[in-house]
Backbone as JSON, one array per atom type, in Angstrom:
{
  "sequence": "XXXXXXXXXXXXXXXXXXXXXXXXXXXXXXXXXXXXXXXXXXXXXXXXXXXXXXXXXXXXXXXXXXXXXXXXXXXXXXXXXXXXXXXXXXXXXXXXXXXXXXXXXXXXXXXXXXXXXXXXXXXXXXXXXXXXXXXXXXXXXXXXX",
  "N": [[231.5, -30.45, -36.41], [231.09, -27.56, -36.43], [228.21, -25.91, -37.56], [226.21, -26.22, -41.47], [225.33, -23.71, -41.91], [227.4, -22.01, -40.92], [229.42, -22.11, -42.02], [228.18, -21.23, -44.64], [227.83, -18.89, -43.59], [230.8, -18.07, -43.3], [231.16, -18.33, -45.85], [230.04, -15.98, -47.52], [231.03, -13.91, -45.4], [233.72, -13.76, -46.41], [233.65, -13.09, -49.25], [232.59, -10.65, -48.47], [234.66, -9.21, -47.59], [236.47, -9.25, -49.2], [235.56, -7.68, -51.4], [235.37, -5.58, -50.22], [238.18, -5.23, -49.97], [238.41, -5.0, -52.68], [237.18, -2.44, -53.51], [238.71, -0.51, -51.22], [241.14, -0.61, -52.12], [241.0, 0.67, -54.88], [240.91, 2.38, -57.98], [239.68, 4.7, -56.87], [239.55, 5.11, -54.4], [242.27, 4.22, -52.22], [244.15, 3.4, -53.83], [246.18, 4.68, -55.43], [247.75, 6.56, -53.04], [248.43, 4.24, -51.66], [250.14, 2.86, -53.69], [252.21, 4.93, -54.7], [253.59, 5.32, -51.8], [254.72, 2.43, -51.75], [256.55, 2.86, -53.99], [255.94, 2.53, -56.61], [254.02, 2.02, -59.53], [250.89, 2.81, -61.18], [251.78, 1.51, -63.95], [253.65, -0.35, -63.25], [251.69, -2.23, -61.77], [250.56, -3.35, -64.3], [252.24, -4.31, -65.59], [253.11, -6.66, -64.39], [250.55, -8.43, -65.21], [250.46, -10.97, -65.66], [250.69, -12.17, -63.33], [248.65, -11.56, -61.57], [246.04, -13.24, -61.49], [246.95, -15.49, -59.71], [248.17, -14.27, -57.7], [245.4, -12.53, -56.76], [244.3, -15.28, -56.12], [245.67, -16.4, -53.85], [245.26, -13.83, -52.12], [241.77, -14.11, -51.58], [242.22, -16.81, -50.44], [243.51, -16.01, -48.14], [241.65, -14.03, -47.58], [239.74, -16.03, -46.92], [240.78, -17.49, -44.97], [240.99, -15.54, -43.0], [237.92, -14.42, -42.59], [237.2, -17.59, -41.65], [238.6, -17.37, -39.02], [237.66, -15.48, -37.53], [234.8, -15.87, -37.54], [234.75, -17.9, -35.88], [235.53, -17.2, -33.4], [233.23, -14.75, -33.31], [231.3, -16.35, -33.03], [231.65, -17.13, -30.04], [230.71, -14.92, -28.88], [228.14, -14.02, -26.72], [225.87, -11.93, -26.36], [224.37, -12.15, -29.71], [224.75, -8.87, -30.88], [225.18, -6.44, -33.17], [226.06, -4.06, -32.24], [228.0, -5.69, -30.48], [229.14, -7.82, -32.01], [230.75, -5.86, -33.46], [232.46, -4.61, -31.67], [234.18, -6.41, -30.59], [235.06, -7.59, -33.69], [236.83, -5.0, -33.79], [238.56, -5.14, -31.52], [239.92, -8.12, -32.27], [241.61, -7.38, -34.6], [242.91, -4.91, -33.64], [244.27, -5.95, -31.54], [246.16, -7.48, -32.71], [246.46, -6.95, -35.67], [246.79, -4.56, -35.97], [248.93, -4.53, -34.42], [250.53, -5.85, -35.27], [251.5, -4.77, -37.73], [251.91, -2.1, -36.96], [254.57, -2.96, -35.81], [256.28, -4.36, -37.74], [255.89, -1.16, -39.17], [257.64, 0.03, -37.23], [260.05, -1.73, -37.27], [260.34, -2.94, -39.54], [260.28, -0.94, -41.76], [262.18, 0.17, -44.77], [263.26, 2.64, -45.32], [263.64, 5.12, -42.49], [261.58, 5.03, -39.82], [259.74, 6.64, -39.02], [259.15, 8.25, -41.25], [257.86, 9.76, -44.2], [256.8, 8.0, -46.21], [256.62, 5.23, -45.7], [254.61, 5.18, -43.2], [252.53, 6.42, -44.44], [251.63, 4.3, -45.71], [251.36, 2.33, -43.85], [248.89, 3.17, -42.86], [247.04, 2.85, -44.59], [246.93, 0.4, -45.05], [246.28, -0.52, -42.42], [243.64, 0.4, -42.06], [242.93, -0.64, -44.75], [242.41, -2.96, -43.56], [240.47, -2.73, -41.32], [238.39, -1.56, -42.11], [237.88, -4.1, -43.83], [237.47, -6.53, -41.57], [235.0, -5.15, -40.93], [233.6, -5.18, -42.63], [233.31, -8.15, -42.66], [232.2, -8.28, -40.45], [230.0, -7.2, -40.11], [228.33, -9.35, -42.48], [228.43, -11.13, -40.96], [226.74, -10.98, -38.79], [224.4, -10.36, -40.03], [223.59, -12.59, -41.16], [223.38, -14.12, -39.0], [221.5, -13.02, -37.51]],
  "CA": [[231.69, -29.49, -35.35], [230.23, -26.56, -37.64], [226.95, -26.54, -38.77], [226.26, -25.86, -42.58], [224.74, -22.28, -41.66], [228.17, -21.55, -40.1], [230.2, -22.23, -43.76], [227.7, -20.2, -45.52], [228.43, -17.3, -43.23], [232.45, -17.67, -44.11], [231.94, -17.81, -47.21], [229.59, -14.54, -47.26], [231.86, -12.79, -45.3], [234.69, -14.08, -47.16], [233.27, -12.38, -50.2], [232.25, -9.07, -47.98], [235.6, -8.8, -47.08], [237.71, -9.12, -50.41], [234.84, -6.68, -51.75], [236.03, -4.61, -49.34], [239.63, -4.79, -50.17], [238.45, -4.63, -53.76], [236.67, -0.89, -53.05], [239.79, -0.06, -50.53], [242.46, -0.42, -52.8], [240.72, 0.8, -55.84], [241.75, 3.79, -58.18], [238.83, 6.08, -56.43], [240.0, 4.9, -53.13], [243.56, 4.42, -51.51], [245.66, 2.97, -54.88], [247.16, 6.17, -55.64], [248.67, 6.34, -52.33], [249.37, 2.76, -51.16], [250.98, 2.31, -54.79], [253.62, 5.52, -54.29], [254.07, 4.27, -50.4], [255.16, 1.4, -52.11], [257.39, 3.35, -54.64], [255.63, 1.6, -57.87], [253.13, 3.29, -60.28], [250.02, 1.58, -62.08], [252.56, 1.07, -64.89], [254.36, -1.9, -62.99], [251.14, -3.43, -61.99], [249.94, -3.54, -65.39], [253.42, -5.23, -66.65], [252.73, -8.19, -63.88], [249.23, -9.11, -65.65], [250.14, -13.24, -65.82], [250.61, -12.88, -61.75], [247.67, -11.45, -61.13], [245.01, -14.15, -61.17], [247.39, -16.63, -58.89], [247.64, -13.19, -56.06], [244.17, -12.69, -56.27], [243.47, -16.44, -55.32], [245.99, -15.92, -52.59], [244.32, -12.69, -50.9], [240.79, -14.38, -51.4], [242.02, -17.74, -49.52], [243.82, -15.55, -47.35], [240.4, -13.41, -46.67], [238.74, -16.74, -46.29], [241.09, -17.9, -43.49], [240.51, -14.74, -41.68], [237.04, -14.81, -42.18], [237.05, -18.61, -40.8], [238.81, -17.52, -37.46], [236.51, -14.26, -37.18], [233.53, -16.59, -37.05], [234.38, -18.65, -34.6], [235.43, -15.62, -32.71], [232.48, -14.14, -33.35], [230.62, -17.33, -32.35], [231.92, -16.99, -28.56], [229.59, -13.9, -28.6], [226.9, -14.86, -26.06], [224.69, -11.64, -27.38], [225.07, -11.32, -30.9], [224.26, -7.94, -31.43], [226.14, -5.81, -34.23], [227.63, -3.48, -31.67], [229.3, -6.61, -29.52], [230.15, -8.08, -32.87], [231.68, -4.93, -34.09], [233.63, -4.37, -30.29], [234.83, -8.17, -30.66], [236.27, -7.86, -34.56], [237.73, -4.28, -33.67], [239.25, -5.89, -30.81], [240.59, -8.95, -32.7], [241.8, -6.58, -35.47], [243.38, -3.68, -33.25], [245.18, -6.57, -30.88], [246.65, -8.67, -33.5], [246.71, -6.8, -37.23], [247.57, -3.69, -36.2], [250.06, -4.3, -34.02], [251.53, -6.3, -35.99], [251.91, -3.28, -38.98], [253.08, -1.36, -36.22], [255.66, -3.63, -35.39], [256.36, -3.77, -39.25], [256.46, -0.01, -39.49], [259.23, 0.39, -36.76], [261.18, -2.48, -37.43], [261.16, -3.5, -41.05], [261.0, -0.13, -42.77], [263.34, 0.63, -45.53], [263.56, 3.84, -44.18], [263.72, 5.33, -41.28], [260.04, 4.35, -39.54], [259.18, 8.6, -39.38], [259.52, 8.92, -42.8], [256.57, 9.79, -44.59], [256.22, 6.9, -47.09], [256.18, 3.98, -44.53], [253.05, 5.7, -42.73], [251.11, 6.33, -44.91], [251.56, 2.76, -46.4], [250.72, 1.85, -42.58], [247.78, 4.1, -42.42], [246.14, 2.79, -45.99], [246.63, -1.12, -44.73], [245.49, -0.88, -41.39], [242.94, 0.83, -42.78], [241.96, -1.77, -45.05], [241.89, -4.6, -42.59], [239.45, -2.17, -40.32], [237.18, -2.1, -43.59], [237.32, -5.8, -44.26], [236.93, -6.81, -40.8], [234.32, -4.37, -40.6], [232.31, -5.71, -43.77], [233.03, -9.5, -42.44], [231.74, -9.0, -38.96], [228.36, -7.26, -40.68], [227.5, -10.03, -42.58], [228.03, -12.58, -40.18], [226.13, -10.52, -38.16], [223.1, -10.29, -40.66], [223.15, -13.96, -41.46], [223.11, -15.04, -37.99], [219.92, -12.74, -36.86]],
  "C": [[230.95, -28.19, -35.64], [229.05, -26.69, -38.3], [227.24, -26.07, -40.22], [226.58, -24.65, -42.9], [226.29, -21.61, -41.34], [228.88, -20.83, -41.63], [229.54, -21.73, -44.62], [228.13, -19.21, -45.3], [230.01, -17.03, -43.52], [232.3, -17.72, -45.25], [231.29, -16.31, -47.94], [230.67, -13.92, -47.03], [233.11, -12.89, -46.23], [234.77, -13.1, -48.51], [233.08, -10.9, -49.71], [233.71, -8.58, -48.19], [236.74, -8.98, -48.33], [236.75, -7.61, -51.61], [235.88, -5.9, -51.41], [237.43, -3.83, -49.94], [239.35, -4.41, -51.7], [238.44, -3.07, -53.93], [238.12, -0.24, -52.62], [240.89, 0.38, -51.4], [242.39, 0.06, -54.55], [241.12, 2.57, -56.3], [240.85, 4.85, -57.35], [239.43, 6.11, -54.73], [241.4, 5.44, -52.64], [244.71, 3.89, -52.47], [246.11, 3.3, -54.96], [248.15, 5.8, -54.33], [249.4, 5.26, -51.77], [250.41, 2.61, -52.4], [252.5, 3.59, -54.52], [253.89, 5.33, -52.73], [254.89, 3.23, -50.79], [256.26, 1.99, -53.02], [257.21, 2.72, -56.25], [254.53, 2.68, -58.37], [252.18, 1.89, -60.96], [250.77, 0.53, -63.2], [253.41, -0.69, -64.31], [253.2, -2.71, -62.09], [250.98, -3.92, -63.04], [251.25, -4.59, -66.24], [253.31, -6.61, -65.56], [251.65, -8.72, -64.29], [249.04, -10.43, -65.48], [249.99, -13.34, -64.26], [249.62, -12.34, -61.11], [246.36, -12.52, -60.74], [245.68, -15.49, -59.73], [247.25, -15.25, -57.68], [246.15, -12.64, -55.64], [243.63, -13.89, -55.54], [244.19, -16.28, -54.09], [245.5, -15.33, -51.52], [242.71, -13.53, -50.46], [241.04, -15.81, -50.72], [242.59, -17.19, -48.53], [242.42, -14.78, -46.64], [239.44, -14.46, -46.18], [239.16, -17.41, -45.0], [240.84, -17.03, -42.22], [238.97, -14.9, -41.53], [236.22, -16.38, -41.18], [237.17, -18.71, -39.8], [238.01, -15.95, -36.99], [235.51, -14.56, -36.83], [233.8, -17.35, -36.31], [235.12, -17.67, -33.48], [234.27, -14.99, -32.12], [231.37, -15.15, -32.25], [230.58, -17.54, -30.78], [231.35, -15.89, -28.41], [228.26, -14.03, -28.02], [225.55, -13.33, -26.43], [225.04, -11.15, -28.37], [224.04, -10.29, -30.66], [225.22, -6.96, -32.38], [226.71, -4.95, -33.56], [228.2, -4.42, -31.14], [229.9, -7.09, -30.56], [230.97, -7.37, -33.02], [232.69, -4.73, -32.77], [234.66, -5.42, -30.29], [236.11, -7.75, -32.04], [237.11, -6.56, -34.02], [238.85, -4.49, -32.43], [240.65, -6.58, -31.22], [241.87, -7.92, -33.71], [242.97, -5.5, -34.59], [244.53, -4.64, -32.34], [246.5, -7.73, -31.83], [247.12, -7.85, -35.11], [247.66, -5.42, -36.83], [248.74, -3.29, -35.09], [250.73, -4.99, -34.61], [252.46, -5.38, -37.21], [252.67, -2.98, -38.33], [254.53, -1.72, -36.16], [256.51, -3.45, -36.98], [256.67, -2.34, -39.67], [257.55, 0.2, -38.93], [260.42, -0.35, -36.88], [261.64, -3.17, -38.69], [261.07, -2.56, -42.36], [262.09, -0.11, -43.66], [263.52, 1.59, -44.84], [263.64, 4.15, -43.12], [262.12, 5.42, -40.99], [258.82, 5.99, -39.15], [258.84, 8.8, -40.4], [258.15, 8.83, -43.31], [255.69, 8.63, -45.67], [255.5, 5.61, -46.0], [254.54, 4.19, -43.59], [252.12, 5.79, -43.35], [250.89, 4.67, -45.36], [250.96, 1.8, -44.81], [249.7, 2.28, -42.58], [246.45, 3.21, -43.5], [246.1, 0.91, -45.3], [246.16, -1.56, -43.61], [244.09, -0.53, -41.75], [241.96, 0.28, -43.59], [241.57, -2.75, -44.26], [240.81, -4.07, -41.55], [238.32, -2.53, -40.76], [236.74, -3.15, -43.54], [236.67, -6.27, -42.9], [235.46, -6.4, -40.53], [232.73, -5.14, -41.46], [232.19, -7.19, -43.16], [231.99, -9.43, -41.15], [230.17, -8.41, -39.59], [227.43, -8.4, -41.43], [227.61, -11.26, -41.77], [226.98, -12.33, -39.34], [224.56, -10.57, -38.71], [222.52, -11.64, -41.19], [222.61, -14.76, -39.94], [221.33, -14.06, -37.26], [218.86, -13.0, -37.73]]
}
């Protein structure tokens, strides 16, 4: 159903897009704050070390399933051009991820869904998925022209 060319481009973006989150969530980046949002400190990643390599494969088959339904997404794009791609994932992305957070911020807070932790922890993860999307839909975009 897929040509070859198609499954190169997921697994490109696949890779753009855990980049991405790599950069995103890194100490120069947004760690600091997503980690106190979260109410944890480097100190209690660093004591999970053994569960790290199994949640990394997680996120990265998780970024490859999104990247899989992004491209054929993308693929219903009758002109690719990198702004309709980019209108398309921010689309997909803004109708689906971040309302879902949303939904998530007001209804499954610990706190009360005002409160300043929960937001920002909304702000830093929509945030990333803008990113990733952002990096996936470029290289699908640069493989397919």
């Amino acid at each position: 159903m897929f040509p070859t060319q198609f499954f190169i481009s997921v697994l490109v973006a696949t890779l753009a897009g855990y980049t991405a989150g790599m950069l995103w969530f890194s100490a120069r980046l947004f760690m600091n704050p997503w980690l106190k949002a979260l109410g944890k400190t480097e100190a209690d990643l660093s004591a999970n070390k053994k569960e790290v390599p199994r949640i990394m494969l997680y996120g990265f088959l998780n970024t490859a399933a999104t990247a899989f339904a992004l491209g054929v997404i993308l693929e219903l794009v009758t002109t690719p051009t990198l702004l309709a791609y980019l209108q398309v994932a921010f689309f997909v992305c803004f109708s689906f991820i971040v309302t879902t957070k949303f939904n998530d911020l007001i209804y499954a807070s610990r706190e009360p869904h005002w409160s300043r932790q929960p937001q920002i922890l909304f702000l830093v993860n929509v945030g990333y998925y803008l990113f990733s999307f952002t990096a996936m839909t470029i290289a699908f975009w640069m493989l397919r022209s």
